[in-house]
Each structure stands twice: as structure tokens, then as C-alpha cells.
N, C-alpha and C positions, 0 to 999 in steps of 0.2 A: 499243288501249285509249286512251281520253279522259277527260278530267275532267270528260265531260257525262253526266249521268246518263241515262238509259232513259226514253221516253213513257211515261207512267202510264196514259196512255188508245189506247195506239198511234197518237198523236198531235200529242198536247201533253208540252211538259218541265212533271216536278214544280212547284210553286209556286218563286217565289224567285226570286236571280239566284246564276246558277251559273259560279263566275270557271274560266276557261279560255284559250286561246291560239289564235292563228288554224289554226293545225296541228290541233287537236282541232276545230275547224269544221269545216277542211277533209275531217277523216278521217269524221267523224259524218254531217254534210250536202251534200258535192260528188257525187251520186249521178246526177245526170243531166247531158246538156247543156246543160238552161237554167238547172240551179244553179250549173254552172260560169262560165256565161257572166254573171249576177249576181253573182256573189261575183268574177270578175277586173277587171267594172267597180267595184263594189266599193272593192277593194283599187287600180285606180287613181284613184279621188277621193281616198284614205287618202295616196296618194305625191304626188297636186297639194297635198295640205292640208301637208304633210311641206317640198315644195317652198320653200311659202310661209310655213315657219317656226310653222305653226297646229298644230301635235304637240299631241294631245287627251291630256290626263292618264288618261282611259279612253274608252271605250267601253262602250255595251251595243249588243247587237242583239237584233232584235224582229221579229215580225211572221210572215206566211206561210214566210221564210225558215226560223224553227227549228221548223217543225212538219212534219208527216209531208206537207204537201201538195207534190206530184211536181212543178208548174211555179208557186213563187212570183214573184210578178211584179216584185219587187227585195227590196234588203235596206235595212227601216228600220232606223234605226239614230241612239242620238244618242251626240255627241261632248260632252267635259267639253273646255271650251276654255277656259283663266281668261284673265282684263284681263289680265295680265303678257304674255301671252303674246301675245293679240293686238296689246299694244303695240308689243311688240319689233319682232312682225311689219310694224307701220304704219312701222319706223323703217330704208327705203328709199329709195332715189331712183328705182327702178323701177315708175314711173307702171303697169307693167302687173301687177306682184305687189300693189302697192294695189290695183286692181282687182279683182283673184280676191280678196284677202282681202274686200273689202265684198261682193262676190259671193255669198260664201259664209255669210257669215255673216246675211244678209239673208235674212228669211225669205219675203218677196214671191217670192224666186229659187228658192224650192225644185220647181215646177214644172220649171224649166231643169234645176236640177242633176239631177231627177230622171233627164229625158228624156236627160242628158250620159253622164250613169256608172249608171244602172239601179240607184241606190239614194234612198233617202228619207232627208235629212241632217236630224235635229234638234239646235238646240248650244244646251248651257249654260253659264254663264260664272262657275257654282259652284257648290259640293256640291247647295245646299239646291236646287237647282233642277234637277240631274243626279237626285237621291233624288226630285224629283217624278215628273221624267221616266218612271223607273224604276216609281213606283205608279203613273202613267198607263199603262205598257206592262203590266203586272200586271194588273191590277185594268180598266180599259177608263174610258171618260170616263163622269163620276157615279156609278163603281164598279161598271157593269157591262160585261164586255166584248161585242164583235159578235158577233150568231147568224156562225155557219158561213155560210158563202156556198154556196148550192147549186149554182151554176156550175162551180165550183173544188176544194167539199170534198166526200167524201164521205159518201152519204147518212146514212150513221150515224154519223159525227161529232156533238159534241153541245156548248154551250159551257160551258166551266167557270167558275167561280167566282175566279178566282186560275190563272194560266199564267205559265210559267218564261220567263226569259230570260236570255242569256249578258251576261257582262261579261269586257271583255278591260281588261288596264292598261296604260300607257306603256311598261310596259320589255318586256312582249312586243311593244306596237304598232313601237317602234324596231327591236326584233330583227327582226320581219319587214320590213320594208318599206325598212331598211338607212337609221335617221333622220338626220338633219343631227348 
């Protein structure tokens, strides 16, 4: 049992964002080997960002990943990362943890990160811009979201109007991933 509700369409979650734990991911959506292998790279960009002291006060995840499609091709996903946090994290003498931090948080690098850890990192650096995020992942750009990809989905899949996505928070992101 998880705290993720049921596809309403045998495909997509309800509207909304639906808070849960990376345990309720795993138990809902680790169904195949290429969701597995997605969600452990995943979960190690989560322990590099952890490494570098960039602990996201949440998460949401998005995308092909929490829908019924059998082989998503990573997990988007954006992090809530505030100034505080990335400052502490700049206040290093480790020329190579500044590096990952500008790395990461650079969005020119999201190609890289992609190709590194097989997920899609988007950060924001506060509520108001996390809550965008959130009706970007919702709702799609200009408020509507992508037809179904016929490649990937299938045929009878349909796009809706408003699609769910997960939010996890800091003190489950710590508990898994065993934070600083």
C-alpha cells in the first residue's frame, strides 16, 4: 500500500501533487528493468547532490516516469534548493565540490547531468518558483500539456487536461539516501 493514488485513466495520476516517500515510488513504479535502472541513477544524482551539501527541501517528480509508460526514458524531476543552502554549500576549499555544485545547478549542464544519472534535474531556489515548476509539470507549457508520443504511448492513451505528480520532502529525501 502507498500514498500514491490509482491512474484515473490507466495511465496518468489524478490531478494534483500527491506527497509521498521514495519507498511508495519504488513500491508503485519499479516494475521493470528500465524503471529500475532510472530511478538508481536517479537516486545517485540525489546522494552526489547530498554529497555536496545541496539537500533539496523537496522534490517533485514528473514526467514518463509516473505514468503507466513501461520504458520511461529518465526521471524528471525538480529540486527546491534555497540560497542558504547553496551557500553553505560554496563555503569549501574543495575546488572539486564547487565544481559539482556550479555543475549542477547550471542549467546549460542539464544535457550532461542527464546523459550522467538518466534523470532530468530542474532546481529552484524558492517556493514561488518550485509552485511554478509544479503548474509547469501540471498543466504543460502555455497550459497545455504534450499529445502522447505514439512511439512510446499507447494507442489509446489520450492527453489530459491537468496530470498528477509526486512530491517527496526533505526529511523523507534524508531518510533515504542517509543525508549529511
Amino acid at each position: 500500500m502507498t500514498n500514491i493514488p490509482n491512474f484515473i485513466d490507466d495511465y496518468h495520476l489524478p490531478p494534483g501533487e500527491h506527497e509521498c516517500t521514495f519507498e511508495d515510488i519504488e513500491t508503485r513504479f519499479l516494475s521493470t528493468e528500465i524503471r529500475t535502472k532510472r530511478w538508481d541513477s536517479f537516486i545517485a544524482l540525489l546522494k552526489r547532490l547530498n554529497e555536496l551539501k545541496l539537500i533539496p527541501e523537496a522534490v517533485l517528480v514528473n514526467g514518463s516516469f509516473v505514468t503507466g509508460r513501461n520504458e520511461p526514458g529518465d526521471v524528471d524531476f525538480c529540486a527546491l534548493i534555497l540560497p542558504d543552502t547553496i551557500r553553505a554549500a560554496l563555503q569549501t576549499d574543495d575546488d572539486h565540490d564547487i565544481g559539482g555544485v556550479q555543475l549542477f545547478l547550471n542549467p546549460d549542464n542539464q544535457g550532461a547531468i542527464r546523459n550522467l544519472f538518466g534523470a532530468h534535474l530542474l532546481y529552484a531556489d524558492g517556493q514561488h518558483m518550485f509552485n511554478g515548476w509544479s503548474r509547469f509539470f501540471r498543466f504543460g507549457q502555455n497550459g497545455q500539456l504534450r499529445e502522447p508520443d505514439p512511439k512510446k504511448d499507447p494507442s489509446w492513451v489520450s492527453r489530459p487536461q491537468e496530470k498528477g505528480i509526486l512530491k517527496v520532502n526533505k526529511s523523507d529525501i534524508l531518510r533515504y539516501i542517509g543525508g549529511v
